[in-house]
C-alpha atoms as one frame of an Amber mdcrd trajectory, in Angstrom:
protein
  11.045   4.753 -27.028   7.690   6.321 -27.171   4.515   4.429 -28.551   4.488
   3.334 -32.221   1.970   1.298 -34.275   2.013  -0.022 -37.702  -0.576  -0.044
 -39.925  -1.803  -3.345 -39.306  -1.434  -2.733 -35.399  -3.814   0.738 -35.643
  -6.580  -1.198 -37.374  -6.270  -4.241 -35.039  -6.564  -1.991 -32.047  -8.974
   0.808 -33.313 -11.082  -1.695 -35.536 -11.274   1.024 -38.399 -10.452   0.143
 -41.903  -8.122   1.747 -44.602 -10.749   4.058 -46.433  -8.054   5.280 -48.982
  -4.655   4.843 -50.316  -1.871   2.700 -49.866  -0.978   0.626 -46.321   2.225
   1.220 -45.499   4.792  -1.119 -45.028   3.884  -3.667 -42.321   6.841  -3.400
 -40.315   6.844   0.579 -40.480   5.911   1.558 -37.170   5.430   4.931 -36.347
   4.543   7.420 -33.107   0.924   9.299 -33.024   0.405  13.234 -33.261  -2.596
  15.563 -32.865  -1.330  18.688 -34.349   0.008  19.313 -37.670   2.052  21.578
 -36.479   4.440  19.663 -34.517   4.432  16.410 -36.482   7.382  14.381 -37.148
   8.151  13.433 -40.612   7.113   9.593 -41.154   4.020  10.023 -37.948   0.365
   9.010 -37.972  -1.333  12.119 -37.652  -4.804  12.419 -35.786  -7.735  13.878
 -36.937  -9.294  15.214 -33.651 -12.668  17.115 -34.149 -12.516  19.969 -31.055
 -14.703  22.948 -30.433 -12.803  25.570 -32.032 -11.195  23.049 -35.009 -11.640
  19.927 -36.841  -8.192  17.969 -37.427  -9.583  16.774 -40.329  -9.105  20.043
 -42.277  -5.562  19.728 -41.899  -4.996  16.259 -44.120  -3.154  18.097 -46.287
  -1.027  19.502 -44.412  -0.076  15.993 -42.667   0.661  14.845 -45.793   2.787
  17.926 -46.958   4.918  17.444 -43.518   5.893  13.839 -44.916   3.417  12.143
 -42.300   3.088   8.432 -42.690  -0.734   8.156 -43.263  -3.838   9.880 -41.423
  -6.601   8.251 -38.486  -9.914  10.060 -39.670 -13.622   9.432 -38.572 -15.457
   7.597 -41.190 -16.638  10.635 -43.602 -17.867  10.475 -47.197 -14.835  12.427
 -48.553 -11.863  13.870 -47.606 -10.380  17.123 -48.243  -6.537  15.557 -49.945
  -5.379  15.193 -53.152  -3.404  12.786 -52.910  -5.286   9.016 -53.432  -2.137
   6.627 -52.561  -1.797   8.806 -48.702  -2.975   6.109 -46.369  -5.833   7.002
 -44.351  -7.488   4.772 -41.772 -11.297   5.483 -41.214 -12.734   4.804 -37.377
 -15.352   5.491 -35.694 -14.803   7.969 -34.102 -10.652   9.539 -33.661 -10.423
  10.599 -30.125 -11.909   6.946 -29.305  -9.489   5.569 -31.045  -6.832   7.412
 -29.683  -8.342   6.297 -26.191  -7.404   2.663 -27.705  -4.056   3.361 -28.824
  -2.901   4.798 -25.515  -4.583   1.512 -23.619  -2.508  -0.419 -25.970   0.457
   1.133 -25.034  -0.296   1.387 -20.895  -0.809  -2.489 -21.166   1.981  -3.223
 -22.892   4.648  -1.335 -20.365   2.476  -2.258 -17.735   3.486   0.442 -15.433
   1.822   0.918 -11.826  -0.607   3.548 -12.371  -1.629   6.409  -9.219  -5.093
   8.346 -10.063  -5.471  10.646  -7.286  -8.915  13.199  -8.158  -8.588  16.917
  -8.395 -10.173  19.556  -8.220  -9.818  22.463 -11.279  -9.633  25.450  -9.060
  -6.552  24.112  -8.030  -4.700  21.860 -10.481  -1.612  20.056  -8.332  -3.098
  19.364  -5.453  -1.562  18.893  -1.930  -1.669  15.138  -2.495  -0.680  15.337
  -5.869   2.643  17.492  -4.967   3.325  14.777  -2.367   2.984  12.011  -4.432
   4.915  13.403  -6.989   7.824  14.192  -4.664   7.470  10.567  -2.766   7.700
   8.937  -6.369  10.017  11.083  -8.096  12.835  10.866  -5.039  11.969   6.892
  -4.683  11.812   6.274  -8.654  13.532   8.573 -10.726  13.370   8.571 -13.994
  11.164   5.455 -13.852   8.050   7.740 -12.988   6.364   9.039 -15.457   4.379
  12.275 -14.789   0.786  13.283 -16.675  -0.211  16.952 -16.449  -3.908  17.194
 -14.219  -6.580  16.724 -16.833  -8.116  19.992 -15.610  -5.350  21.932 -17.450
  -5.685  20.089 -20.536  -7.650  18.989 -23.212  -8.787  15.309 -23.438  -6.359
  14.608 -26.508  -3.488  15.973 -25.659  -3.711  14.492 -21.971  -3.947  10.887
 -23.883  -0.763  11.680 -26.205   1.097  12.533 -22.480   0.232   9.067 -21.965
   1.543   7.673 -25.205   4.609   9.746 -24.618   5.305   6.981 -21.707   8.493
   5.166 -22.402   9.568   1.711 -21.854  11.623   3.059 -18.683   8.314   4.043
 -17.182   7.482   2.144 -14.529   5.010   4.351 -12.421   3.033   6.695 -13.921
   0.712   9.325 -11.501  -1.542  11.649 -13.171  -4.199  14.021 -11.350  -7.931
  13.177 -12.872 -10.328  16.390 -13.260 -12.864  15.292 -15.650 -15.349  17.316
 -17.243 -18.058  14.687 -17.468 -18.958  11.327 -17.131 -17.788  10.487 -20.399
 -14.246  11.743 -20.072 -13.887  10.420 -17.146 -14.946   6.825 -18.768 -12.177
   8.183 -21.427  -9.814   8.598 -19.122 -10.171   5.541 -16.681 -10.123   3.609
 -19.327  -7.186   4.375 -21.158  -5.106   4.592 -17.526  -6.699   1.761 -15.730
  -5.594   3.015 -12.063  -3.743   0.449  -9.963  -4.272   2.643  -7.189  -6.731
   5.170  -6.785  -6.916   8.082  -4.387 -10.083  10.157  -3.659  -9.870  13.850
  -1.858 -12.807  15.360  -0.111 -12.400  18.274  -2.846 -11.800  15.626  -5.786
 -15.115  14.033  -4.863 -16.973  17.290  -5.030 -15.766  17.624  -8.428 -16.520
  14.248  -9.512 -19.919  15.074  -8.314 -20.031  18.029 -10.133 -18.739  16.692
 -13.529 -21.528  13.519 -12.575 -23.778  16.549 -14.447 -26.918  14.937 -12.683
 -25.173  11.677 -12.576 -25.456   9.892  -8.839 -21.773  10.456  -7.882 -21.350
   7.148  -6.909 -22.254   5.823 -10.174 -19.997   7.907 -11.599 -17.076   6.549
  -9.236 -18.071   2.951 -10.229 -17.058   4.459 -13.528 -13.282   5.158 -12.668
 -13.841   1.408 -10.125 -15.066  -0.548 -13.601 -11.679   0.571 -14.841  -9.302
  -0.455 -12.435  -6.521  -2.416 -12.919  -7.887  -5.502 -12.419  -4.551  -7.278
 -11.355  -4.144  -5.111  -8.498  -7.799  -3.155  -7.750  -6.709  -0.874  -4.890
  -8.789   2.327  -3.583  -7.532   4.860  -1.193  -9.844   7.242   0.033 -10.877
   9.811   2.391 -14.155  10.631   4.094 -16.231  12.781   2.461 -19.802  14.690
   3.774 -22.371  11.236   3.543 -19.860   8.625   3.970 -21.150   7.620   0.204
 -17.992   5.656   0.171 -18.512   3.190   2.342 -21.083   1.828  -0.072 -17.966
   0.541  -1.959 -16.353  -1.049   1.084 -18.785  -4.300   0.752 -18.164  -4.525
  -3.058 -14.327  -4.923  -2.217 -13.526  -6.460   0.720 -10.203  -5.869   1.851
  -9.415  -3.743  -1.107 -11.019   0.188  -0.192  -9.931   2.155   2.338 -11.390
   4.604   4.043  -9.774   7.520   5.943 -10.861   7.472   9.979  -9.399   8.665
  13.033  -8.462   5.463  14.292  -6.965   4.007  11.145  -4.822   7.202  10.869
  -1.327   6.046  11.385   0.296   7.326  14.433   2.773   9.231  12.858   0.542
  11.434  11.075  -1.705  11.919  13.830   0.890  12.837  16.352   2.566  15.196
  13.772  -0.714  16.861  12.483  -3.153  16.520  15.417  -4.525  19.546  15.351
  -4.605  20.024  11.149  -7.282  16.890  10.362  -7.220  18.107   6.447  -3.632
  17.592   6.283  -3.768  14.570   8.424  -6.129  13.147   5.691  -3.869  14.151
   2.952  -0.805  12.212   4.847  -2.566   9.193   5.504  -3.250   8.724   1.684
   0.191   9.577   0.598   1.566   6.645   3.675  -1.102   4.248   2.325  -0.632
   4.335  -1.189   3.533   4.457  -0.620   2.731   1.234   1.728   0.763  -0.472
  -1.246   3.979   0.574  -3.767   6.489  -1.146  -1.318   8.175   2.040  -0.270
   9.487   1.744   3.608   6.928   3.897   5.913  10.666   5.775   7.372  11.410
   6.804   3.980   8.305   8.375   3.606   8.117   9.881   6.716  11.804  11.403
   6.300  10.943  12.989   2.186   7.729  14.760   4.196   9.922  16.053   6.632
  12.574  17.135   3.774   9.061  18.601   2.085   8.423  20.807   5.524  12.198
  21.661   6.259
């Protein structure tokens, strides 16, 4: 089962208020949807304001596609007809949307894998490993998010409330834009284990817009699963990471010759990138309980 909210649930979570109509019944729980057209009769469509579009021209046709009610930013009107159609007035919409797909990480609990990206190439080396470690170890317990950098902050957070209660582990590349999606982002997810690529960084950096980039990782850090607040990373130019190493003791990682483990470095001694790349993908398997053999042998399958 996907994520569904009531009526009474959505304005719990989102703190919003019912601005017009009728609440539904308060056992009718129903999933969320973004775009009108693809909603499922009896949904909670929402409004999300983009750069091209503003969901909130499209009440109408919610309510003509037999949606349940509407989650709107707090306006003065609304372009619908209809005065019993429920409509719940936040904020803001993709905010609440944020807190709807929080809700529904917490309450399957899954363990979460952040690794950064970069949006020149979306699916990184780690990411493709990860994926392949997780989805031959886990099966149909893993649940896999599209990179950010491919698409738009809404639709990445209805991936996340697409998450069903056979989810378990959920990995998801993070490419944000700015500082403020990546706040969106982190906190929605709330990484168990994060991992950090020399080319992630520089994008981090780079979506930082000014922003010291290590501000801007305390950002994704402030986020963390608190239960479980693991950081992989690897070396970048400045060592800038280290700074973190004091903050958690025992719970950052940093990538160095000498804590390489031996298998990598004797397989990939003269290919340091790569080297880097396998030491994250051993490290964060080590911290989800999968055997080090295992590992080793689906990376060899990987190279075959």
């Amino acid at each position: 089962m996907v994520a569904t909210f009531t009526a009474e649930e959505i304005l719990e979570i989102t703190t919003g208020r019912l601005a017009q109509g009728m609440m539904p019944d308060e056992n009718e729980a129903a999933e969320l949807c973004i775009d009108t057209r693809e909603i499922k009769e009896g949904a909670w469509f929402v409004a999300l304001r983009g750069d091209r579009f503003d969901g909130h021209d499209f009440l109408g046709d919610a309510f003509s596609s037999g949606a349940l009610g509407c989650i709107v930013s707090e306006r003065g009107s609304y372009p619908i007809a209809s005065s019993s159609f429920p409509l719940i007035a936040v904020d803001d919409t993709l905010t609440a949307l944020k807190s709807l797909a929080r809700n529904w990480r917490r309450r399957l609990s899954p363990t979460v894998v952040a690794v950064t990206g970069t949006k020149k190439q979306p699916f990184g080396v780690v990411t493709q490993l990860m994926a392949r470690i997780m989805s031959s170890c886990f099966g149909e317990q893993l649940h896999f998010l599209p990179p950010t950098a491919v698409l738009p902050a809404g639709e990445a957070l209805t991936c996340l409330l697409s998450m069903d209660e056979m989810s378990r582990y959920c990995l998801f590349e993070l490419t944000p834009r700015s500082v403020d999606e990546l706040s969106l982002f982190c906190s929605a997810l709330t990484p168990n284990i994060l991992i950090i690529t020399n080319d992630g960084y520089s994008d981090l950096k780079a979506g930082a817009a000014g922003t010291d980039a290590v501000e801007a990782l305390a950002e994704v850090l402030a986020n963390m699963d608190t239960r479980k607040r693991m950081v992989i990373a690897e070396d970048p130019p400045g060592c800038e990471l280290q700074k973190f190493a004091a903050v958690f003791p025992g719970k950052f990682e940093v990538y160095s010759e000498a804590s390489s483990n031996p298998l990598v470095a004797g397989a990939y001694a003269e290919n340091r990138e790569l080297a880097q790349h396998l030491w994250c993908v051993f490290t964060a398997a080590r911290e989800m309980g999968i055997d080090e053999a295992e590992v080793l042998s689906l990376l060899s399958m990987e190279n075959a």
